[in-house]
C-alpha positions in Angstrom: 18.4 -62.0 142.5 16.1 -60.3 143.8 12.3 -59.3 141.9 11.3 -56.2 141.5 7.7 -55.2 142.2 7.8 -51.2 140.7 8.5 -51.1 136.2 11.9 -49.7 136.4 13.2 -47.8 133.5 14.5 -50.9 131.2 10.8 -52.2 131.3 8.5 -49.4 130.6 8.2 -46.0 129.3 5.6 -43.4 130.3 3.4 -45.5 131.8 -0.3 -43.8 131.7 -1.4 -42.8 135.2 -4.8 -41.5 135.1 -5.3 -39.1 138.1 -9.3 -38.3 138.4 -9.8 -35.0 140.3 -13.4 -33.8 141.7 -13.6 -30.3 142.7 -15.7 -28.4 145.0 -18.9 -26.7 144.0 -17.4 -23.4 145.0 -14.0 -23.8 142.8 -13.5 -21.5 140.5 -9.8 -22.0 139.5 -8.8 -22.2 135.9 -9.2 -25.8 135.0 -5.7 -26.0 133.2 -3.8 -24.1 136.9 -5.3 -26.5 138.9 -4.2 -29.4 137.0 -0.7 -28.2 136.8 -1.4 -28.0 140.8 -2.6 -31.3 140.9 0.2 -32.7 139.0 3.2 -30.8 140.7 1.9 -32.3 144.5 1.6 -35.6 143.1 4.9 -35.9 141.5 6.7 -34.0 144.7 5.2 -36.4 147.0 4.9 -39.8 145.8 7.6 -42.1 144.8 5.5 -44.5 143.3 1.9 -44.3 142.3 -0.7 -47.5 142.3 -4.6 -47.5 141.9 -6.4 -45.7 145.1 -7.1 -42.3 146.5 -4.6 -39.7 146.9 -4.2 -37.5 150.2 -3.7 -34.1 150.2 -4.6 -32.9 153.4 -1.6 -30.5 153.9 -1.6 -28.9 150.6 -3.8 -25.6 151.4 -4.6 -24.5 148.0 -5.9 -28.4 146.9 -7.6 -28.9 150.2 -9.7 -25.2 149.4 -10.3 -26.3 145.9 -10.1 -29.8 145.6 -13.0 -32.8 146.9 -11.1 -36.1 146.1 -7.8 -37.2 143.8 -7.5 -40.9 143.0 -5.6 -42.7 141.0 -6.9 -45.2 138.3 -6.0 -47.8 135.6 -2.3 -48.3 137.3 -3.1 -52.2 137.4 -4.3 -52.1 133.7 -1.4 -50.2 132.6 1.2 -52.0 134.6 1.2 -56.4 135.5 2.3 -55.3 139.2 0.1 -52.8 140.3 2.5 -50.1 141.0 4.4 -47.8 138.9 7.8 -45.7 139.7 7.0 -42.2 139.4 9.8 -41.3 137.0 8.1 -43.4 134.4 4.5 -42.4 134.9 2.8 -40.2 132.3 0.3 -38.4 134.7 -3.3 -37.5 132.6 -5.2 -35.4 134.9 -9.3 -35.5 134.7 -10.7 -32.6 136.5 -14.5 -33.2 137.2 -17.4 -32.0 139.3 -20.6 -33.5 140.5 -23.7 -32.3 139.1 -25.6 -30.5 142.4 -28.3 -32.5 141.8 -27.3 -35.5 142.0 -28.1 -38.6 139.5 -30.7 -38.8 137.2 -32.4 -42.5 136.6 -33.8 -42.3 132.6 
């Protein structure tokens, strides 16, 4: 018998799958489009999801709008480290870096 190293469906439900997004300083998209953007290429192109950046070099309208995707917590929310994507509950946080950089206090 064989192990499985993805939660299947008798193991988990909606596993949380927290997707951080950091746009470009010249995005101007509607914050709620672009994570329904996000979320469609993600869900079309991966079968699995597990902690670590996300490419999306051939998706035109993410590479215009979009600096970085990567995806977080997967190892908190799941004992492998991976997650089938059929059971992921995707939460999108859409960000962007302040022009100026840090500030030390």
């Amino acid at each position: 018998m064989e192990s499985s190293s993805v939660i299947s469906g008798s193991q988990a439900l909606n596993v949380p799958v927290h997707v951080e997004v950091c746009i470009k300083d010249s995005c101007s998209e509607n914050h709620h489009d672009l994570e329904e953007r996000v979320r469609e290429y993600i869900q079309q192109t991966y079968e699995s999801f597990e902690d670590g950046p996300i490419s999306f070099e051939t998706n035109a309208y993410l590479k215009h709008n979009v600096r970085s995707i990567h995806l977080c917590d997967v190892e908190l929310s799941s004992s492998e480290g991976i997650v089938s994507a059929d059971l992921a509950e995707l939460i999108v946080h859409i960000f962007q870096l302040d022009a100026d950089g840090g500030v030390d206090e």
